[in-house]
Structures are given as C-alpha cells and as structure tokens.
C-alpha positions in Angstrom: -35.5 3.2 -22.8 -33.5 1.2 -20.5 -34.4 -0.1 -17.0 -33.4 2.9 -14.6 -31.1 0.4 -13.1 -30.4 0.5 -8.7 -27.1 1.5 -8.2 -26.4 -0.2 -4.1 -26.1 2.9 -1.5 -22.6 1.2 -0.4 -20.4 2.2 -3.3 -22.3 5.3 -4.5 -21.6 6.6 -0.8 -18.1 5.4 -1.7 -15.9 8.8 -3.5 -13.9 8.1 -6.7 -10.2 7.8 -5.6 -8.2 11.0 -5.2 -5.3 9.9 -7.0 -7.0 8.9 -9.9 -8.8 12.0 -9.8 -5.3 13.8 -11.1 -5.1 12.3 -13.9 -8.2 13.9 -15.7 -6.8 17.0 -15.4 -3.5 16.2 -16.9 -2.2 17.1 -20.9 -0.5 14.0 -23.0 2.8 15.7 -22.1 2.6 15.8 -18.3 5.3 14.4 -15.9 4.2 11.8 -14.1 4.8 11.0 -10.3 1.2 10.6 -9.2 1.3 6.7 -9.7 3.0 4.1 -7.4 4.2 1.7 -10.3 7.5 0.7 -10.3 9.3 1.8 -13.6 11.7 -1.1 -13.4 11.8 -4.6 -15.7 10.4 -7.4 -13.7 13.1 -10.3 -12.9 13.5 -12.5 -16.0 12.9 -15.7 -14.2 9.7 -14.5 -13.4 8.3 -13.7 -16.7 10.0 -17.2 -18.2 8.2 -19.4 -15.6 5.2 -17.4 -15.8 5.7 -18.2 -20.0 6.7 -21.5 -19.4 3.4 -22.6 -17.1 0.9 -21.0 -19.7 3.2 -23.0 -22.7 2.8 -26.1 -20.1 -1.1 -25.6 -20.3 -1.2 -24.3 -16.9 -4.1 -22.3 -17.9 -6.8 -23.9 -15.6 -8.4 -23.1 -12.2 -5.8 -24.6 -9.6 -6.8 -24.3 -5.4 -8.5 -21.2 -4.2 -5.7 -20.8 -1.0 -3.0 -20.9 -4.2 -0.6 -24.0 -5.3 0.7 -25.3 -2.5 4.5 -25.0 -3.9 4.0 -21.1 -3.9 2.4 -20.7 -0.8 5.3 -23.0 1.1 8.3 -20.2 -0.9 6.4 -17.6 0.5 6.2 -18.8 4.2 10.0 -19.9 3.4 10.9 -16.5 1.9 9.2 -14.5 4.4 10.0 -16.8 7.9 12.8 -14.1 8.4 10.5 -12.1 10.1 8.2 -15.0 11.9 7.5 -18.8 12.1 5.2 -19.4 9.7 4.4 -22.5 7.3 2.8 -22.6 3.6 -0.7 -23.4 5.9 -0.3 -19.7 7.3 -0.4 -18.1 3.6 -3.1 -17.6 1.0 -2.0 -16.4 -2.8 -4.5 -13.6 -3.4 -5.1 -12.0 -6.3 -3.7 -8.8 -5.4 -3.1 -7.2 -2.7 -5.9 -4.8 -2.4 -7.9 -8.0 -2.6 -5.9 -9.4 0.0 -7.7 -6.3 2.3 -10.3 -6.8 0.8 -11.3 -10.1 1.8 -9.9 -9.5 5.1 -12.4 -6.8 6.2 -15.0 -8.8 4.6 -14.2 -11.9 6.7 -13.7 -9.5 9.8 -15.5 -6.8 10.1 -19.8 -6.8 11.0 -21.9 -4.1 9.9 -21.6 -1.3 12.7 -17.9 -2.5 13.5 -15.5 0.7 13.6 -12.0 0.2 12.1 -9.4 2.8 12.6 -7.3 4.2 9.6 -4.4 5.6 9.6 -4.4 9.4 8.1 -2.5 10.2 6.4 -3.2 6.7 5.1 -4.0 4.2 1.8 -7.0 5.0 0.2 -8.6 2.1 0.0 -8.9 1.3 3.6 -11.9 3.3 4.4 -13.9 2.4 1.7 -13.1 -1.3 2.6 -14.5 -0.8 6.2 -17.7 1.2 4.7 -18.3 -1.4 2.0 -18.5 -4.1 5.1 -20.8 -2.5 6.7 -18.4 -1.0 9.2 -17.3 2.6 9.7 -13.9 4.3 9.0 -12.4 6.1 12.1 -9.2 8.0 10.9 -6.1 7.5 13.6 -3.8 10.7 13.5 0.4 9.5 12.5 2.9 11.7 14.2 3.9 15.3 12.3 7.7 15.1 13.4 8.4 13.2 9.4 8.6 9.9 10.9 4.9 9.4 10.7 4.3 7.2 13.8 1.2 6.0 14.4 0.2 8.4 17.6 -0.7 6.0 20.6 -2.3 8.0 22.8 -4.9 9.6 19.7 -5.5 6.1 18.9 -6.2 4.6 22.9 -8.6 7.6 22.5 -10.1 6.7 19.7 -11.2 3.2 20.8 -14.7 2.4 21.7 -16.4 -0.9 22.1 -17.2 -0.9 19.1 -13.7 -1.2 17.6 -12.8 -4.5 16.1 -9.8 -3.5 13.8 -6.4 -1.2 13.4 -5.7 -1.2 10.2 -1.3 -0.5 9.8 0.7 -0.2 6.9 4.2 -0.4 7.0 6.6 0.9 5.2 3.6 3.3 4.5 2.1 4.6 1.2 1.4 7.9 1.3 4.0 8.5 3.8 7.5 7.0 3.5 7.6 6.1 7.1 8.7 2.7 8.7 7.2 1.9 12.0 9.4 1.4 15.0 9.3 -1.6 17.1 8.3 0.3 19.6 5.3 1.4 17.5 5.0 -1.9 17.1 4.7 -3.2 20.3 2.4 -0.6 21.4 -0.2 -1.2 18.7 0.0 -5.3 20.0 -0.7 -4.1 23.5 -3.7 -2.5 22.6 -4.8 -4.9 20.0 -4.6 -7.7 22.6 -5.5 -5.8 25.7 -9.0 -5.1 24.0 -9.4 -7.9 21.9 -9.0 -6.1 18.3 -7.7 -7.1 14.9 -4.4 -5.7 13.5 -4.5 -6.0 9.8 -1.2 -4.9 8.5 -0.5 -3.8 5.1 3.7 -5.0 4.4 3.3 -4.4 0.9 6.5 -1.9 0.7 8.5 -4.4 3.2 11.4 -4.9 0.7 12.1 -0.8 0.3 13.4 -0.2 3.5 16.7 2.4 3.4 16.7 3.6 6.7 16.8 1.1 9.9 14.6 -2.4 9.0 11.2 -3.4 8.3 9.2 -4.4 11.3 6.7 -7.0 10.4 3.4 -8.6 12.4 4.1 -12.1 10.8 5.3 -12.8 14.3 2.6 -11.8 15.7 -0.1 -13.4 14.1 -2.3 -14.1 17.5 -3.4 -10.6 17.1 -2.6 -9.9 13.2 -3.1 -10.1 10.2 -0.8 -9.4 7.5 -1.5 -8.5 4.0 1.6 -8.5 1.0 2.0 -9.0 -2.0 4.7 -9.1 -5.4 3.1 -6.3 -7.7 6.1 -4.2 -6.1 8.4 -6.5 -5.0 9.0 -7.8 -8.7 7.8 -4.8 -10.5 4.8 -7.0 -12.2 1.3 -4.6 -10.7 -0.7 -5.8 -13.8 -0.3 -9.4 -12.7 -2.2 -8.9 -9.7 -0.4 -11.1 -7.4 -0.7 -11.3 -3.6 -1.2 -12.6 -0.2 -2.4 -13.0 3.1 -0.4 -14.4 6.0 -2.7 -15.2 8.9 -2.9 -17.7 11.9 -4.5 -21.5 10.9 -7.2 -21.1 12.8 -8.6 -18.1 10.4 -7.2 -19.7 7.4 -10.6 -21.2 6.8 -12.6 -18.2 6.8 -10.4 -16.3 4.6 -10.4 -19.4 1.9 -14.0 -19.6 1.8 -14.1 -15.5 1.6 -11.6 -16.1 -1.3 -13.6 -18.3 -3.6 -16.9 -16.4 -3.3 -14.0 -13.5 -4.4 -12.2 -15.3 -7.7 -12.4 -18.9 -7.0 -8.7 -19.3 -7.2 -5.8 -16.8 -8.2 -4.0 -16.4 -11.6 -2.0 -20.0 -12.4 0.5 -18.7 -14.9 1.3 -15.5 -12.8 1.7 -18.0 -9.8 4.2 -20.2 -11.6 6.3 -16.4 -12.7 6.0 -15.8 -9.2 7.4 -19.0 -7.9 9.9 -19.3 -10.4 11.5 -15.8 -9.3 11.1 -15.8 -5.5 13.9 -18.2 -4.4 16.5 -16.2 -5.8 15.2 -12.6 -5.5 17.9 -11.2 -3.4 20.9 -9.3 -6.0 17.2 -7.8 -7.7 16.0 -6.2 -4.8 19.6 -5.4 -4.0 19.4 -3.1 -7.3 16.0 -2.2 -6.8 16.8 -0.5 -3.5 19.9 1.1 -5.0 17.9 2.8 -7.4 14.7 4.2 -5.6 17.4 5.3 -2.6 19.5 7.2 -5.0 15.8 8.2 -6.4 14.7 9.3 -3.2 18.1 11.1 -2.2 17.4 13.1 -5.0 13.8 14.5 -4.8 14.3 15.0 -1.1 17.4 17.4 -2.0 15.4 19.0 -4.5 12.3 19.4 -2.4 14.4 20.9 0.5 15.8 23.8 -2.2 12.0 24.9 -2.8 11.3 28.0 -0.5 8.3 27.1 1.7 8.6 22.9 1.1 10.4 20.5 3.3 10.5 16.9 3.2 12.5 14.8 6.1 13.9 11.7 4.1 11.6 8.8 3.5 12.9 5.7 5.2 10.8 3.4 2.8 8.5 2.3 -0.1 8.8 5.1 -2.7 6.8 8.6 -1.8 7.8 11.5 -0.9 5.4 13.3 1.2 6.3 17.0 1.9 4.7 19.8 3.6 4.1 23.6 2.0 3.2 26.3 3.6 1.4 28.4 1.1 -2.2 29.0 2.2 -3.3 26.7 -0.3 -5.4 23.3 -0.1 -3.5 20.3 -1.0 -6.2 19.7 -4.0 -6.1 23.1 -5.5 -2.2 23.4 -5.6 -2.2 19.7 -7.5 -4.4 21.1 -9.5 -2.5 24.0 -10.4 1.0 21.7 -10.6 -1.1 19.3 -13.0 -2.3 22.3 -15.4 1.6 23.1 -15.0 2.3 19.9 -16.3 2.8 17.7 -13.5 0.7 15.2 -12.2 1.2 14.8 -8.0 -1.5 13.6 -5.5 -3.0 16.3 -2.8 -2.3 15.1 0.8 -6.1 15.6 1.1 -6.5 12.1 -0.7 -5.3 10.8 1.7 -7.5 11.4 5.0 -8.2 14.6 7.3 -4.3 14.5 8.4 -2.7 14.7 4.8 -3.7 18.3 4.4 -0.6 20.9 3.6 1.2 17.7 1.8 1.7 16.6 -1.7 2.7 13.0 -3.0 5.3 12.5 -5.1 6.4 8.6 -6.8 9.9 8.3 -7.0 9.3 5.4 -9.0 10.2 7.3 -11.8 13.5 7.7 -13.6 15.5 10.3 -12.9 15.2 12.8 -15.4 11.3 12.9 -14.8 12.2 13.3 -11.0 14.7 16.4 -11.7 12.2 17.7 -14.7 8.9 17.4 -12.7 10.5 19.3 -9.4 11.5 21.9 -11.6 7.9 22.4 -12.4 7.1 22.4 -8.7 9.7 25.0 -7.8 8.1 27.1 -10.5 4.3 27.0 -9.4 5.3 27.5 -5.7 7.9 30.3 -6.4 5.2 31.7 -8.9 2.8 31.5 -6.3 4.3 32.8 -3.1 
C-alpha cells in the first residue's frame, strides 16, 4: 500500500474546467468548436528563428524577466497603445502564467477580486488559489457585453483589491469601450484597487479598436501574450506589462514560477514580431469572414441569436429553450459537436453556448448544422 497521500484544500476546492469537461463526452468523429486554438500555420520567421536559436545552442536558462532584445520588441511593438520601455515588460511563460503570477504577487489571503461573468475560467480559481475570494461582476446583456458599472461600484467592499478585465473577451466576443474604460480607472483609482487586464485577443478586433490599459499602468496591470497572436499555444509564450516600480515583485514571483521562460521559443518570437503586420492582416480576414459566417448561421436557428462579435474568436449566443446551458452541450456533444455551456463560464453565462470560430469553414457550416438539428429537434 501506498502513503494515503494529502491532497492541499486549495485545488481540490478548485472544479475541473468546464471546457475541458466537453470533451469527455465527445465520439472520435465530433466537430470541434469547443477549443480556442487558432487553426492557422504560425508565421515562418517564427518557427526559423525559433529553429535557428536551438541549432545556435540556445538551449540554456537565459534571465527570468526574458532576453532583454525581446522584451524591448515587445514594449516597441506594443507602445501604440502606451509609453512603455523593455523595463515595463516581463516574457512569461504563458499567458495564464502571466495571471497567474499576478494574483500571486497581488492578492492576500482574504482579498476579494471581482470577475467578470460571463468571464475566463481561470480567473477565479487564480483569486481562490491566493488565498483570496472570487466575486463575479455582471457584463451588460444588450451583446456588447460591457462590463456593468453600477453592479460592479456595488460590488465593492473594503476588502476589494483587484478588477480583473479582459478585453477583447473570451467567452464573449465583446471589446470594451473607452468609456468602459475610463470608468473602471475611476473606480480603480478612486479606491485604491488593482486592474489586471487580460489583452490576450488585442490583435482580433473587427469592429471599432482595441482599448488597452498599457497606458494606464498607475492603476494596471496588463497581461498578453503570442500563443494567439502567432498561432504557436503549445509554445507557451507570454507577458506581463506593468509599471517599474512592481517589476521587481513580479520577477522575483517569476523565478519561484519557472526560473526563466522558454529560450528557443523567445528567439521564434523575436524573430517574427517586427514584421507581423500583412499576418495579422490575413489572420483577421479569415476569423472575420469566419465570424460573419456562424453569426448568419446562428441567426437562421429558430430560438438562437447572436449580435456579431466585435473580437477574439467566440461566438456567444443566447437560446431560449428551457434548457441549462450544460445539458443542451451535452446533448449537441452526443450529436456530434463539441460547444462549451455558458454555465462554464460564471453565474451570468447561463442560456449561452460557446462556439470557436477558429475552425475552418466547413467544420463551422457542418457543426451549425448539427446545432440547428438538436434545437429544432428539441423545441
């Protein structure tokens, strides 16, 4: 017999994730659009630097903030939407460790940090496994998914130390407003809070332009990262943007983490970045053509409707069967196609489903066709 082994109250307290979840339930055959993975080739200038370093014998452990060559691109790249220097970022190996290390460096044990819900969902787990506690913020139901100011003000207690804000959001398609914006930094700094902004989705932007915090770093920080950007999520490639004086703080979080971040991958993503523009050009040509078509083919489902994402790469409709979210994905995965319920996603996601658009067309028209099916079927 083995030792009956202690398994730590904060992740057994922590449920398995609700997208994953889908995926058991799922034949070899099934469509797809439950994951957020990009279906397109990375750039090639990424993969032949990344080649080239690890030929070079880049292989070793390099600076736990990142090489310094990459983190001054990224402040370069990324100074279109704030003043920022190579000081102000830290290469992260991901960028759900990028969160991660932020609510660890940020947040004390009885701390509450608002989530947005529908919202991400790792970013209530990452306020529980610091000790702190998840309070879920309600986004607008109009399909612009705003995060509601007046739920959040009531929300707040002195106990509050962090909004947590993602932008263009995953599940939701929706691209906060300056106005939004500016609201959330009046509250932040009238009562002393964090803002920790998740920009992850920043380059898929199809309808107005991506707001960033990057210029607002006395009351922000900003997580991002290249796993979408460049279409390379098993690289594990990201970072935090955050003002010098909390640079420290995160670097020493950082090593305790991973010590330092991935050198070849750094080098890919160094090599790529400079001259990334006519990719994401294309990129954003295909997932808007993408998105043009699930939304029309959402709308033509009695009972659904979806108002046009305006970014990242989700649709997010409602349904009005009397159904929870949970039980129609499971029907739609025994069906033969894999979706996330709206209930993985916080209180607020009930009555919606997740669909990836990341996903070539035919899957896109052959999976809807499924979903028009089971809701016809079911009504």
């Amino acid at each position: 017999m083995g030792v009956d082994m202690k398994i730590s109250k904060r992740i057994s307290d922590i449920p398995m994730s609700g997208i994953r979840k889908m995926f058991d339930l799922a034949g070899p055959d099934s469509i797809n659009l439950g994951l957020g993975e990009p279906d397109l080739d990375p750039p090639n200038e990424a993969i032949e630097g990344m080649n080239a370093a690890a030929t070079a014998g880049r292989n070793k452990y390099g600076p736990t903030a990142g090489i310094m060559e990459l983190r001054d691109a990224v402040a370069d790249y990324f100074s279109k939407y704030g003043k920022v220097d190579g000081n102000n970022i830290m290469i992260t190996p991901s960028g759900s460790t990028a969160l991660l290390e932020v609510t660890q460096s940020m947040v004390d044990p009885g701390d509450e940090v608002l989530v947005p819900s529908p919202g991400f969902v790792i970013y209530g787990p990452h306020a529980e496994l610091a000790g702190g506690k998840a309070v879920e913020y309600r986004l607008t139901d109009d399909g612009l998914f705003q995060p509601d100011i007046d739920y959040i003000q009531s929300r707040i207690t002195p106990r509050t130390s962090m909004i947590v804000v993602n932008t263009p959001s995953n599940p939701t398609g929706g691209v906060l407003t300056e106005e939004s914006k500016r609201a959330l930094c009046d509250i932040a700094r009238d009562n002393g809070i964090t803002i920790l902004a998740d920009e992850v989705y920043n380059e898929f932007v199809y309808e107005g332009r991506h707001v960033s915090f990057m210029d607002s770093l006395d009351c922000s920080v900003v997580a991002n990262g290249f796993s979408k950007m460049m279409a390379v999520t098993g690289w594990r490639m990201g970072f935090l943007c955050a003002d010098h004086d909390i640079m420290d703080t995160l670097i020493k979080m950082q090593y305790h983490v991973c010590a330092s971040p991935a050198m070849p991958a750094m080098y890919g993503v160094l090599a790529a970045l400079p001259n990334i523009g006519p990719y994401l050009d294309n990129a954003r040509r295909v997932y808007r053509a993408r998105r043009d078509l699930i939304t029309d083919l959402i709308n033509d489902i009695p009972g659904m409707h979806l108002e046009a994402p305006r970014g990242a790469f989700y649709a997010f409709p409602t349904y009005e069967q009397d159904v929870k979210s949970a039980d129609l994905a499971n029907d739609l995965a025994r069906a033969g196609l894999i979706c996330t319920p709206g209930s993985a996603f916080g209180t607020f996601g009930e009555k919606h489903l997740r669909f990836s658009y990341a996903a070539d067309e035919s899957k896109i028209e052959a999976g809807m066709a499924i979903l028009k099916k089971v809701i016809t079927e079911g009504r």
